[in-house]
ROMARDO-592114 format. One line per field, with one value per residue (C-alpha): residue number from 0; x, y, z. Coordinates in steps of 0.2 Angstrom, whole numbers, plus 5000, padded with zeros to 4 digits. Layout:
// ROMARDO-592114
nr c(NUM:...)
east c(X:...)
north c(Y:...)
up c(Z:...)
// end
This chain:
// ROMARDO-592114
nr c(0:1:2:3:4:5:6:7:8:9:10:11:12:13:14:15:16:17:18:19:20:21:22:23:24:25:26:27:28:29:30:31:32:33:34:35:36:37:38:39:40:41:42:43:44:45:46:47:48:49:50:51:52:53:54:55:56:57:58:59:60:61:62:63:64:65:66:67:68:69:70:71:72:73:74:75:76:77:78:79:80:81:82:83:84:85:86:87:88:89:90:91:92:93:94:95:96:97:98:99:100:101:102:103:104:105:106:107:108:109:110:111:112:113:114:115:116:117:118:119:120:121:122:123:124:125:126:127:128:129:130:131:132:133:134:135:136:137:138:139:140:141:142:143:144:145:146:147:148:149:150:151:152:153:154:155:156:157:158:159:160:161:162:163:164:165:166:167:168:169:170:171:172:173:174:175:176:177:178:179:180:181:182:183:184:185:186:187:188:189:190:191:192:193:194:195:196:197:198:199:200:201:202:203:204:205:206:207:208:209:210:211:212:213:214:215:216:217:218:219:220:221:222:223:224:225:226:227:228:229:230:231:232:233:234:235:236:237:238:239:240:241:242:243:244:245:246:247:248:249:250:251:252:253:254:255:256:257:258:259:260:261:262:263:264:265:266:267:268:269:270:271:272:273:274:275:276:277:278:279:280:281:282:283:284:285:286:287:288:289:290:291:292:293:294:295:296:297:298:299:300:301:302:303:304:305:306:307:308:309:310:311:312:313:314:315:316:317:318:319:320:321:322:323:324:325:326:327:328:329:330:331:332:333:334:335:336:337:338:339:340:341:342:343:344:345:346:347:348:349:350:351:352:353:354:355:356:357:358:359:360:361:362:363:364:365:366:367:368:369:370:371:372:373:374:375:376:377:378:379:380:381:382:383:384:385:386:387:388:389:390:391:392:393:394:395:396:397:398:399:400:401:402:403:404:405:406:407:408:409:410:411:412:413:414:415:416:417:418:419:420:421:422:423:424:425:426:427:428:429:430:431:432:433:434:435:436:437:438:439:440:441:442:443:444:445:446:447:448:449:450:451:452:453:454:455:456:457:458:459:460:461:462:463:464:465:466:467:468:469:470:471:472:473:474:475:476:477:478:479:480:481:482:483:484:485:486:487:488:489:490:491:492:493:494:495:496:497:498:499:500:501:502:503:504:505:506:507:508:509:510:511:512:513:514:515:516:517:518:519:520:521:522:523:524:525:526:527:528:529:530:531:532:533:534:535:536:537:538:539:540:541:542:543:544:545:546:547:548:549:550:551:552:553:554:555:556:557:558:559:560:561:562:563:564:565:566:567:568:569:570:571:572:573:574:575:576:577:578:579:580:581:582:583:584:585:586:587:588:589:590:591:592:593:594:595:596:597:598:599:600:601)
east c(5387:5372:5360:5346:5358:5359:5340:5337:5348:5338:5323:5327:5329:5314:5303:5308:5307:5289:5283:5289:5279:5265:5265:5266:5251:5239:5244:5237:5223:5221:5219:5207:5197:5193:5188:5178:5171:5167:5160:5148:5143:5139:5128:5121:5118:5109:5099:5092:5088:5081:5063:5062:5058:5045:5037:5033:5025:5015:5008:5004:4997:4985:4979:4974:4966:4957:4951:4947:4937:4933:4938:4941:4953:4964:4964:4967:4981:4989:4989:4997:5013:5012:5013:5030:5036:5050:5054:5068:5079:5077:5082:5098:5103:5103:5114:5125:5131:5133:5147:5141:5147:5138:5137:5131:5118:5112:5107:5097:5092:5085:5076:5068:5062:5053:5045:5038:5031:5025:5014:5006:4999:4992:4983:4976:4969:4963:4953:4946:4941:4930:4921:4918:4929:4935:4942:4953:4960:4965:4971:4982:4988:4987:4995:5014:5020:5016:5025:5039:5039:5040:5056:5067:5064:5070:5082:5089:5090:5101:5112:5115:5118:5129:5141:5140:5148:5161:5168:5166:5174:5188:5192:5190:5204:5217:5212:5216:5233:5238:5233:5245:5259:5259:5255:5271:5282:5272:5279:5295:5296:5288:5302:5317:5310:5308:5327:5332:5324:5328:5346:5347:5337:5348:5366:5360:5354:5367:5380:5372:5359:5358:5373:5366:5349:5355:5363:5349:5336:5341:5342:5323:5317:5325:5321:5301:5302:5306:5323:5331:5350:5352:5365:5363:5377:5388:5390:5404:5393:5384:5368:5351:5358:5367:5352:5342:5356:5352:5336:5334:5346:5335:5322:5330:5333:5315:5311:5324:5313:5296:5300:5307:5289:5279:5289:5286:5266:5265:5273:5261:5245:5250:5254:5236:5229:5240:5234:5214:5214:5220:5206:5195:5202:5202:5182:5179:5189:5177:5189:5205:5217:5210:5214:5234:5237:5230:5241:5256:5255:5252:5263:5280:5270:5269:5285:5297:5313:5305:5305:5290:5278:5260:5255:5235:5231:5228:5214:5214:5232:5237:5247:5253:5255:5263:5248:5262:5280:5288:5304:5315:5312:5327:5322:5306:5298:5283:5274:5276:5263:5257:5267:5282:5278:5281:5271:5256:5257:5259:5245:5256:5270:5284:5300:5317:5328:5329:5333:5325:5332:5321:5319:5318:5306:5306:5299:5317:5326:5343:5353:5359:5358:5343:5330:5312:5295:5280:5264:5249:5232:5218:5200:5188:5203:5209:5225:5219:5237:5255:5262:5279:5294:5312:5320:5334:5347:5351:5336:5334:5327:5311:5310:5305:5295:5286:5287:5280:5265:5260:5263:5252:5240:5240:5242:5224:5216:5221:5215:5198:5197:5202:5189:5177:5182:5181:5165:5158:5163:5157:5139:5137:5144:5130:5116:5121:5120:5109:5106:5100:5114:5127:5128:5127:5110:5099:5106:5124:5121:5115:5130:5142:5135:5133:5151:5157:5145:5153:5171:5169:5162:5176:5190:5181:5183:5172:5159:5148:5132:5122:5105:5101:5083:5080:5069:5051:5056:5040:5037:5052:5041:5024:5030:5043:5041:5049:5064:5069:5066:5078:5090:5090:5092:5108:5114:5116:5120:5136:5138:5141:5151:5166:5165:5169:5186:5194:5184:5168:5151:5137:5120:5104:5092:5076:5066:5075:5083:5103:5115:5133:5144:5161:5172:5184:5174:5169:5154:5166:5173:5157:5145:5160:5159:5139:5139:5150:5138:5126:5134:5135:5120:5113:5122:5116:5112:5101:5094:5081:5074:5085:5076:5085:5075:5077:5085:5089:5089:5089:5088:5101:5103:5118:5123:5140:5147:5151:5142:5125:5124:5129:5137:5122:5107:5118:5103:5090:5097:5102:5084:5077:5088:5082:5063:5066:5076:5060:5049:5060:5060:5071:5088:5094:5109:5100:5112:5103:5102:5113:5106:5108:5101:5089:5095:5104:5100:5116)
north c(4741:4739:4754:4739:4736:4753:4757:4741:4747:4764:4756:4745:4760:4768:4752:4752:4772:4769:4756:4765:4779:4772:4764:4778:4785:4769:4771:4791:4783:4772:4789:4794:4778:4781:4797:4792:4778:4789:4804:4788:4780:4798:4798:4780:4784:4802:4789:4777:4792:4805:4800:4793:4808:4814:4796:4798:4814:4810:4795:4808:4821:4804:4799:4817:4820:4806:4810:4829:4826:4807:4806:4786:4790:4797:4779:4772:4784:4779:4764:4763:4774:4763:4747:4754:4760:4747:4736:4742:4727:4730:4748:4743:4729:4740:4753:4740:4733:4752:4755:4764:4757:4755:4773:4778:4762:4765:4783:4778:4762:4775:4786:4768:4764:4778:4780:4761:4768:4781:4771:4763:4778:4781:4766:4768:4785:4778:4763:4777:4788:4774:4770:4786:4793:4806:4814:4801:4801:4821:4817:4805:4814:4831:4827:4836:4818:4815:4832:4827:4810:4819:4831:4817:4808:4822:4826:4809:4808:4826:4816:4803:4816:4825:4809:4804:4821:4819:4804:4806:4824:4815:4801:4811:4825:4809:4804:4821:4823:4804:4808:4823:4814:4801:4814:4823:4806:4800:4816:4815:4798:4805:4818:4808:4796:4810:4817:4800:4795:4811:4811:4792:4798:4815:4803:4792:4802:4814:4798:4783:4789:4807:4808:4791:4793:4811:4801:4788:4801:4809:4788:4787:4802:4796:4781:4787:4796:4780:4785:4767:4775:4780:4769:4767:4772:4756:4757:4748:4746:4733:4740:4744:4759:4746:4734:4748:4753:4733:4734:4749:4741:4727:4739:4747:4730:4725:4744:4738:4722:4729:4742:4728:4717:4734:4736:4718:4720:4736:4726:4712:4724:4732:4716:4708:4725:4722:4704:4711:4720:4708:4699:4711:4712:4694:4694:4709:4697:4694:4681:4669:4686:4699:4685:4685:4703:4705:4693:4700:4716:4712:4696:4709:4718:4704:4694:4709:4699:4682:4679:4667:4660:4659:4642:4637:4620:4616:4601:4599:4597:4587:4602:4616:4632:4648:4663:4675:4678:4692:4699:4687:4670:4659:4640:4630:4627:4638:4618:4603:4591:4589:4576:4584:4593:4586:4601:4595:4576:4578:4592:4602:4616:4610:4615:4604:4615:4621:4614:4596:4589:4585:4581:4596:4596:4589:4605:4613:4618:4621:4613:4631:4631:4640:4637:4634:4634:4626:4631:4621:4630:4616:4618:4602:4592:4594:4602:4619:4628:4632:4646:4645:4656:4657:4659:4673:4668:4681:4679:4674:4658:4668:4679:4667:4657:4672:4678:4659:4663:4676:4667:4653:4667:4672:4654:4652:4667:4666:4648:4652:4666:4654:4639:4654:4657:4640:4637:4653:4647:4632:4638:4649:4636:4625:4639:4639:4624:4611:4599:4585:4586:4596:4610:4626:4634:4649:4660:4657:4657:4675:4681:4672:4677:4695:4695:4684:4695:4712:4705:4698:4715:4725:4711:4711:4691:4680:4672:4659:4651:4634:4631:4612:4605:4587:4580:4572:4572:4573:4555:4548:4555:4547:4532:4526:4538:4555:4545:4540:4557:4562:4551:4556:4574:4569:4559:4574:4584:4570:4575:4593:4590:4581:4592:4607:4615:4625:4640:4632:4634:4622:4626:4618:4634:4623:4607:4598:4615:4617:4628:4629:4644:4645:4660:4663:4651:4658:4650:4636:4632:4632:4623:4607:4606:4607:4592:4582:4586:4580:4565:4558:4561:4552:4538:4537:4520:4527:4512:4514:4499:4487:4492:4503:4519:4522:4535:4549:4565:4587:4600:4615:4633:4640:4657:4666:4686:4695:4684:4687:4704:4710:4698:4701:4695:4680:4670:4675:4674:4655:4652:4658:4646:4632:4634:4633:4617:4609:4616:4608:4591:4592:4582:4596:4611:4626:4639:4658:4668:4684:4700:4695:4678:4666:4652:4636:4620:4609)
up c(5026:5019:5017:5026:5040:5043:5043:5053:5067:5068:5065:5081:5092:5083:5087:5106:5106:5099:5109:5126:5118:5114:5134:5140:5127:5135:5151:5149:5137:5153:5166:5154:5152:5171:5172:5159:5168:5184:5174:5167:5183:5191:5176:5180:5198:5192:5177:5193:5207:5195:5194:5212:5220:5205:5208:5227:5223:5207:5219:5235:5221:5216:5231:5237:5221:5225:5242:5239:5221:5227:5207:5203:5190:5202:5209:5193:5190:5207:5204:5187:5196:5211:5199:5190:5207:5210:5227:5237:5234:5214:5213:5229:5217:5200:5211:5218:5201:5194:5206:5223:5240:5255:5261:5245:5246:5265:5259:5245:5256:5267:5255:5248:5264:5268:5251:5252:5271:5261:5251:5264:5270:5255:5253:5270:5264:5249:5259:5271:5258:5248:5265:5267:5279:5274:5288:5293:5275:5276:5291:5283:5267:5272:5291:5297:5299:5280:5275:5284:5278:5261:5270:5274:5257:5247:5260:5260:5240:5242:5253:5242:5229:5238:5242:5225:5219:5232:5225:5207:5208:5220:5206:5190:5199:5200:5184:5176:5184:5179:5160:5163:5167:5155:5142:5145:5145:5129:5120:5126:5118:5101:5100:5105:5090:5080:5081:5081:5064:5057:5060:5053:5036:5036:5037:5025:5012:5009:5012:5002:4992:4985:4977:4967:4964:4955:4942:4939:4940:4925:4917:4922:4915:4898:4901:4904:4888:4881:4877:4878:4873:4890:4899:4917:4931:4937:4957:4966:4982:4985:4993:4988:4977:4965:4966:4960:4948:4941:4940:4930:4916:4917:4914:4900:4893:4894:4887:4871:4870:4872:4858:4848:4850:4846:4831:4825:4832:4820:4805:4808:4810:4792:4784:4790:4783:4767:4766:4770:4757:4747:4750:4748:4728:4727:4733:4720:4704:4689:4680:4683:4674:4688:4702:4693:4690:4710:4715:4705:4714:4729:4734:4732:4746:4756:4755:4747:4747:4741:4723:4715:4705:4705:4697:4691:4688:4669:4669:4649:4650:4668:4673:4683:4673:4678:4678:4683:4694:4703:4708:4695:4701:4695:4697:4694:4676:4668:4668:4676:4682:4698:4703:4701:4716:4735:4741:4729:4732:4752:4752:4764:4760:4755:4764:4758:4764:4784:4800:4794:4778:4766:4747:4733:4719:4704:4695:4700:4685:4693:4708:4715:4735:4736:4747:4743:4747:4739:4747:4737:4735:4737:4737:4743:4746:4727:4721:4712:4711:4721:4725:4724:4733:4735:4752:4754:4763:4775:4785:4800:4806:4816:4801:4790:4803:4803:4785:4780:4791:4780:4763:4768:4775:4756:4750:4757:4753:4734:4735:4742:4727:4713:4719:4721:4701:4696:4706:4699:4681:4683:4687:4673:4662:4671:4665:4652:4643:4640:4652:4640:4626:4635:4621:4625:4628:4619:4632:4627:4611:4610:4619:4610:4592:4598:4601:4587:4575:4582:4580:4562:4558:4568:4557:4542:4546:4537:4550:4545:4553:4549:4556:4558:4561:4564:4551:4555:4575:4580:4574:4585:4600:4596:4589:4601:4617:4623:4629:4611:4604:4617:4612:4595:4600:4610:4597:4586:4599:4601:4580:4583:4598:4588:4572:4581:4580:4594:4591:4584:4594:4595:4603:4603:4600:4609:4604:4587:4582:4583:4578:4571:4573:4562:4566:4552:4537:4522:4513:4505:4520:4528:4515:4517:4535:4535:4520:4533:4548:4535:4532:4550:4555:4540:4547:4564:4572:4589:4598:4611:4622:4611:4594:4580:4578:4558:4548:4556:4544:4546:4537:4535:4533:4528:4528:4527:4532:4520:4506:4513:4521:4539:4552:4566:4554:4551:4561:4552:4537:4540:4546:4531:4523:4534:4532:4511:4514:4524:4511:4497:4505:4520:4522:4512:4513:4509:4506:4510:4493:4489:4483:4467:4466:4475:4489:4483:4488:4491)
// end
């Protein structure tokens, strides 16, 4: 039997037991209630009669004042207690509905009556007194037959008094001794409840439950400590003992659940602190290398068991290129171009292996079954890089659900800090360079030969510089406008554009004034490619507003480390140069003198 049925039973005859209890407690409460009720009334009945005899003597007190001291405040006064002296039928009603019968009324009825024949005696006196006569008033007031009327008015309210102590001692008696009786049967009721429920809870619990709840108190203590090894005790019977048997393997299970979610809530907290300060360090990068040797430290953080790549894209060449890779990746190529890529092309990642089919990449070198990710890194809707992983194979399908969350987590926050890069790059290339011929500017310029001077010194390289200043420019501007002249100047800007080499550097210094930087030319090398320079601008055709603008000429200065002194006064020394070639006639080389002869003019 079920430990419920069991209770139930006993908490039937409990009920009934409790209920014949409490009867028996309202039918006492009830012998109570009317003693009560009669202890009230007497008070009631005391509330109505107690001023009735100290208003019939304030009144007489009033109107013999008056008649001895003939004092018309006495009247007033009288009159005021006369006017809140109630009628007989008032004060007999208000006695009625608080409870008294009609021996009680016909007393007070009595009294009432002859304290309103009262009154008229003492109005009489009152009139007789304000004619005058006083005698007749003394007579009136101060008479035997007005003491005696007095007499039987208190004596009368003594009566009904007394009859009303009588009665009200008489009911609250009965009511005592009812309250008694039921009192005793009422605790009667309480114990046999009592012994009843204690025997049921006594059979019950060294039967049915304490034997079992020893054994699962020990479970839940383990179990509060969060010790989720601790099996719970199986119980054939099926009763509330095996339900709670049930439910605290249910609660272990959960516990085994619960610790299972905390554990992956503390590997995702610090992996999102891993991938915060990630990018941090990306925010802190000063070039494209800091962003790769970042990213190859911390992406074996983040994704341990994933091998990758990280690709940039190459603008110059149409491609991805590989910037770095981690943990031996085996397939994809160092560069492919962007359509090779169905990550790229889609601008989504890329996935072709899983629980959808799909198509691999191109860029994949071999056709081992391993699976892939492409995660692309775009900026303003264009392509910028990929990062590229390789799936193990003995994860599970929610751990790379979960791990992929994280690389594209990382996708984007190394994608945000390469557009930062190539935005930052792009604005310093922006100051500095010339707006009007594209050329580097003067600010550039004396960065770059700073450290191109410090590095042929350091190499012991040769390093060579030619100054170039367009010849009668001034005359372009007056004759034909400042828009021709700045065609001109972008015209031979466009000449020293295409003569560079890969590690040439072309600048316009301000106004008509250029400059030509050559890392690793000696004099030789350098005095060749000036003459060339000089050669094409020579034949310039510039056009303006459909009319040809004449010959365009300059004049150089050429000078060369280590033929003419230190690799930092390269620039003045050129400009010396320059200035003799204008003095000599312009549309000259003028090569800058050594120390043991004076400048040649080529």
């Amino acid at each position: 039997m079920r430990l419920s049925t069991i209770t139930n039973w006993a908490y039937g005859a409990t009920v009934v037991l409790t209920l014949a209890s409490g009867t028996t407690m309202l039918l006492a409460s009830g012998a109570e209630e009317r003693e009560r009720a009669a202890v009230e009334q007497r008070a009631t009945f005391d509330q109505l009669t107690a001023t009735l005899e100290e208003d019939v003597l304030r009144e007489t007190e009033q109107a013999r004042g008056f008649v001895i001291t003939r004092d018309p405040s006495h009247v007033i006064a009288y009159r005021r207690e006369k006017a809140e002296f109630r009628s007989v039928e008032a004060r007999l009603a208000h006695l009625k509905d608080a409870g008294a019968n009609q021996s009680e009324l016909g007393a007070i009825h009595q009294a009432l009556h002859w304290a309103d024949a009262l009154n008229d005696e003492q109005d009489a006196a009152i009139k007789a007194a304000q004619r005058g006569d006083d005698q007749t008033a003394r007579t009136i007031l101060f008479g035997d037959e007005y003491g005696r009327e007095l007499d039987r008015i208190v004596s009368q309210i003594g009566k009904f008094q007394y009859m009303l102590d009588q009665r009200t001692e008489t009911v609250v008696k009965r009511a005592t001794e009812s309250a008694r009786q039921w009192r005793r049967v009422s605790e009667f009721m309480l114990g046999a409840t009592a012994l009843l429920f204690l025997c049921v809870l006594y059979f019950i619990l060294k039967q049915r439950i304490l034997r079992p709840v020893v054994r699962l108190s020990d479970v839940v203590t383990r179990l509060a400590a969060q010790d989720f090894a601790a099996i719970p005790p199986e119980f054939a019977q099926v009763d509330e003992i095996g339900d709670m048997a049930q439910a605290i393997r249910i609660f272990r299970e959960n516990g085994l659940e619960r610790q299972r979610l905390e554990q992956e809530r503390d590997a995702d907290h610090r992996m999102r602190d891993l991938l915060s300060r990630l990018t941090q360090r990306l925010q802190g990068c000063d070039s494209t290398a800091d962003l790769v040797d970042i990213v190859r430290r911390f992406a074996p953080e983040i994704a341990p068991a994933f091998p990758g790549r990280l690709y940039i894209y190459d603008a110059r060449r149409n491609a991805m290129h590989q910037a770095c890779d981690w943990l031996n990746p085996v397939q994809s190529r160092e560069m492919f171009p962007p359509s090779s890529c169905w990550g790229l092309r889609r601008g989504q990642t890329h996935k072709p292996a899983g629980e959808m089919i799909d198509i691999p990449c191109d860029h994949l070198d071999g056709q081992a079954a391993i699976s892939t990710i492409c995660i692309p890194l775009a900026a303003q809707g264009e392509s910028i890089g990929l990062l590229y992983f390789e799936l193990p194979g003995d994860f599970s399908a929610e751990q790379l659900n979960r791990t992929e969350k994280y690389l594209e987590m990382l996708a984007e926050n190394i994608g945000l800090a390469l557009a930062n890069l190539r935005l930052r790059d792009v604005l310093r290339e922006m100051a500095m360079a010339d707006a009007l011929t594209g050329l580097a500017n003067r600010r550039q310029f004396d960065a770059v030969m700073t450290a191109q001077a410090s590095e042929a010194e350091r190499n012991r390289t040769p390093f060579s510089c030619l100054m170039i200043d367009i010849d009668h420019f001034k005359r372009f501007n007056d004759s034909y406008g400042h828009d021709a002249g700045d065609a001109v100047l972008r015209a031979v800007g466009e000449v020293l554009r295409e003569s560079l080499r890969e590690h040439d550097h072309a600048f316009r210094l301000g106004g008509e004034e250029f400059v030509l930087l050559m890392p690793g030319f000696d004099l030789g090398q350098a005095l060749t490619r000036a003459r060339q320079v000089q050669q094409q601008i020579q034949q310039l055709k510039v056009e303006h507003q459909g009319k040809e603008l004449g010959q365009v000429t300059a004049s150089f200065g050429l000078a060369s480390f280590p033929d003419h002194g230190r690799a930092e006064a390269l620039v003045q020394t050129a400009d010396a140069a320059l200035l003799r070639a204008k003095a000599q006639g312009r549309d000259q080389i003028a090569i800058a003198a050594t120390r043991a002869s004076e400048s040649a003019v080529a």
